[in-house]
N, C-alpha and C positions, 0 to 999 in steps of 0.2 A: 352578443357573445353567446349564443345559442346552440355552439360547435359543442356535441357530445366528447371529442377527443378532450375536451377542456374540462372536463365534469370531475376530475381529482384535484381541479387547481384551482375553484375559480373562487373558493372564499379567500386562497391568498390573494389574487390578483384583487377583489375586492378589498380586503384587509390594509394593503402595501400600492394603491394604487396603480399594480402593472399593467403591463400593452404586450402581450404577446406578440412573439417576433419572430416567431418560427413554429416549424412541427413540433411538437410533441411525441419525446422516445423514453425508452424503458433502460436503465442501465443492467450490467450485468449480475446486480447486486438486485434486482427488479424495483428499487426506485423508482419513482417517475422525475423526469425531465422536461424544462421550456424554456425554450430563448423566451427571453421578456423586454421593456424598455421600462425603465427606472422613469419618475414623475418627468426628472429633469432629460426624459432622454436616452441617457446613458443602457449602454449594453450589458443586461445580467442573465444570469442564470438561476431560474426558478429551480428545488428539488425537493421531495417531497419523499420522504427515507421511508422502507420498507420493511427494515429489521431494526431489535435492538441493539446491533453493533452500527448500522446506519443512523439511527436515533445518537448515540452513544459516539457516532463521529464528527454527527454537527454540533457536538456539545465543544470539540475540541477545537473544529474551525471559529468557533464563535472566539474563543478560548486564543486563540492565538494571531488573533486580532490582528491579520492582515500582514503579519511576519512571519518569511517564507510561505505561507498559503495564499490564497485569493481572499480578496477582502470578504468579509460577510455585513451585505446593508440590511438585513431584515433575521430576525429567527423567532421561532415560537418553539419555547423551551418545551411545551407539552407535546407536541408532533413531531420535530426533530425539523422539521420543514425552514425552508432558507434560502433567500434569494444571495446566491452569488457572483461577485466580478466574474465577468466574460471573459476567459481568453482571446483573442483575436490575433498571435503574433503568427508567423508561416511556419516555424522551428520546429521543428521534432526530434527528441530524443530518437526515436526508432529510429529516425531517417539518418539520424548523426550516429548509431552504429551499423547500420546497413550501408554507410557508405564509407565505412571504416575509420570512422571517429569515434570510435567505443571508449578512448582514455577520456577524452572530451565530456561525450554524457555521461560518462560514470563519475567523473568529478564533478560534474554539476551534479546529483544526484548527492554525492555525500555532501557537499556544501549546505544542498537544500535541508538535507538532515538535521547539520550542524544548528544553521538557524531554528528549525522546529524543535531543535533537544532544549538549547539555551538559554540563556539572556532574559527570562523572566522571573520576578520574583512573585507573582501573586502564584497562589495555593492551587494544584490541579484541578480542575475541572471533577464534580462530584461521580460516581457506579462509572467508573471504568472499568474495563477489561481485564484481566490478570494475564499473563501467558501463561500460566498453569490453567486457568480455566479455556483460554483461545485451542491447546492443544490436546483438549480431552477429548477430540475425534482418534487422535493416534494409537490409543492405548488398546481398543480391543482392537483395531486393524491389524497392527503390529503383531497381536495373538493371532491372527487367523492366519495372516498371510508371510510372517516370515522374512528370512531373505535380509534386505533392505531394510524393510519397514524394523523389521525388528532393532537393527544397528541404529535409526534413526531414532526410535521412540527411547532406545538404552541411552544414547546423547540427549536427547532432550531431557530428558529427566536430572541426568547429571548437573548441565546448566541454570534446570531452572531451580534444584537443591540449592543452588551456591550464588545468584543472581548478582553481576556487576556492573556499577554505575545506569542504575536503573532512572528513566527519563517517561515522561508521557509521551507514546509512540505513533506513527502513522500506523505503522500494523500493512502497510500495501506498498512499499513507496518503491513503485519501477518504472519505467521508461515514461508510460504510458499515463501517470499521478503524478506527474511533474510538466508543466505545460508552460508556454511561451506566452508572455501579458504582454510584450511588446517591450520596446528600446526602457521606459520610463521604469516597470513595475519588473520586469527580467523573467525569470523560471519560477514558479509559483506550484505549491504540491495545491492537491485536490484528492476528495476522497478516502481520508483517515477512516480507518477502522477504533478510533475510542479505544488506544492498549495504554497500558501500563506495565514497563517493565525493562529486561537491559536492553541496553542503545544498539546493542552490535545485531538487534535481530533486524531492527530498516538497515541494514547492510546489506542483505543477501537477497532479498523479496528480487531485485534486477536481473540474478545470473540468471533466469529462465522465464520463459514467458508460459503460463498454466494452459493457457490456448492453443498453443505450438506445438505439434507432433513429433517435426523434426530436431531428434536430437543437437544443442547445441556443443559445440567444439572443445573440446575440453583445457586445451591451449586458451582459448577466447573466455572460458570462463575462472580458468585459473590468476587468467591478468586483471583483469574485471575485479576479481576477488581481491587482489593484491593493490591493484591501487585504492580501490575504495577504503579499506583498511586503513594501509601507509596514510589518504588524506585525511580517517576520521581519527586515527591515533588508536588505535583497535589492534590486539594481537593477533596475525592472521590463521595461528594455529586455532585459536579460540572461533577465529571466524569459521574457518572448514565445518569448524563441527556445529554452528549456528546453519552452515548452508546445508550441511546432513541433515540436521533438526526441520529444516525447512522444506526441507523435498519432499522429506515421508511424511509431513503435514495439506503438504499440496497436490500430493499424488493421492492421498486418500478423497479428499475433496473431489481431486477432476471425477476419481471414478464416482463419486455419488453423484455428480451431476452428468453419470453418463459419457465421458470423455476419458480416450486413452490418455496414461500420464507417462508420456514416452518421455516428455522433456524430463520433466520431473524425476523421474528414476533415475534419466542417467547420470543427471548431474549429482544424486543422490550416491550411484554407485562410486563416481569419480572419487566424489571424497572422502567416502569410508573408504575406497581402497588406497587414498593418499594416509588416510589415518593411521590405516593397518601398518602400510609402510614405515610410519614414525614411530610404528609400535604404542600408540595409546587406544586402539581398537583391534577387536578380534573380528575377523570380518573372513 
C-alpha cells in the first residue's frame, strides 16, 4: 500500500483494519474520501473531514447512531475521521424529480428529517453549531449588496430572535444528502453540517440546488415548499421566510466560492415577493 493517493488515509485503514475499494476523491466540502472493505468484507466509506463544521458533523453521525443516517462503524473523536455504511441502492432523489416525482422525494426528504429531529433521548452531541453563528456570512453581504440580500438577512434575524422547536440539524439535507441503502436499510441522510437549531431550517436546503445556474420554476418550488411543510407539521408561511433566510445565505457562499448564485436569488426573490404580497415584508 505504497499508492501516494492513500497518504491521508492510511493510519485509518491501519487503525480500522480497511481494504481500500476504490479511488480516492475530494468532497465538495474538501474532505477526503475512500471506498474501503470493512475486516468482515462489508462495503464502507472511509472520510476524513476537512473543516470544523465537517469535524462537528461526524460528531452528529456518530450521534445518531444509524437512525435515519448511514450507520457509522468507526470514528475518531479527535479528527472528525469515520468509516461509513456504503450506499449501494440505484435510487435517486435527483432522478425521482427530474423525472417528475418531486411530491415523492420531497416526502422522503421530510420523513428523513422527521427521524434525524426525533426519538432520542440521550443529551446532544457536545460545540455544535448555532444558526446564529452558521449565518454570520450574511450580515455584511446584506450591507454591500442590498436588494435581496438585504430582505433575506432582515428575515433571518427575525427568526433566529424568536427560534421554534429547535432540534439538532443536518444543516444540508437535499436531494443529493439523502441516499438509497438499499430494500433492507431505505433513504439514509449523509453529510450533516453539526447545527443546532429550529427544525424548519432542513426544510428548505432542497428547493435549489447551489450548483445549478438554471433558475428553478417557481410553481415547482412553491409545491416542494408546501408539501414538505404539510408532512413536517411546519407553518408554511414561517417556512417562506426560512427559504428567504436560506437563499441569501447560499447566494452569498456560491459567490465566494466563485459561482453565479442564479438559483439562489431566484428563488430568494420568489418569496420575499410572496412575503410582500401577504404584507409581512417590504420588498
Amino acid at each position: 500500500m505504497n499508492d501516494p493517493a492513500l497518504d491521508g488515509f492510511r493510519e485509518y485503514l491501519d487503525a480500522w483494519a480497511l481494504v481500500p475499494d476504490g479511488a480516492p476523491f475530494t468532497s465538495y466540502t474538501r474532505s477526503l474520501l475512500l471506498p474501503v472493505r470493512l475486516a468482515t468484507g462489508a462495503p464502507a466509506m472511509l472520510k476524513v473531514p476537512s473543516s470544523h463544521e465537517e469535524r462537528s458533523g461526524s460528531r452528529v453521525m456518530a450521534w445518531w447512531a444509524g437512525e435515519g443516517a448511514a450507520t457509522v462503524f468507526a470514528w475518531d473523536e479527535a479528527t472528525g475521521a469515520l468509516v461509513l455504511e456504503r450506499a449501494e441502492g440505484k435510487r435517486s432523489l435527483l432522478r425521482m424529480v427530474e423525472s417528475g416525482d418531486d411530491e415523492g422525494a420531497t416526502r422522503i426528504l421530510a420523513d428523513t428529517a422527521a427521524t434525524l429531529h426525533f426519538g432520542r433521548t440521550a443529551a446532544p452531541p457536545p460545540r455544535l453549531v448555532t444558526l446564529e453563528r452558521w449565518f454570520r456570512d450574511l450580515w455584511p453581504a446584506a450591507e454591500r449588496l442590498g436588494g435581496v440580500f438585504r430582505a433575506s438577512a432582515a428575515t433571518a434575524r427575525e427568526l433566529l430572535a424568536a427560534p421554534q422547536d429547535e432540534v439538532v440539524l443536518h444543516g444540508d439535507l437535499h436531494h443529493e444528502n439523502v441516499l438509497d441503502f438499499g430494500e433492507e436499510r431505505g433513504w439514509l441522510a449523509i453529510d450533516p453540517k453539526g447545527l443546532y437549531g429550529e427544525r424548519g431550517f432542513d426544510h428548505v436546503h432542497h428547493l435549489f440546488d447551489r450548483d445549478v445556474v438554471v433558475p428553478p420554476e417557481q410553481e415547482l418550488v412553491e409545491r416542494q415548499l408546501a408539501i414538505s411543510a404539510a408532512a413536517a407539521g411546519l407553518d408554511l408561511a414561517r417556512q417562506r421566510r426560512w427559504a428567504l433566510a436560506w437563499a441569501g445565505l447560499s447566494a452569498v457562499w456560491s459567490m465566494e466560492d466563485g459561482m453565479e448564485p442564479t438559483s439562489a436569488v431566484a428563488v430568494g426573490e420568489m418569496m420575499a415577493r410572496r412575503l410582500a404580497e401577504e404584507g409581512t415584508l417590504e420588498f
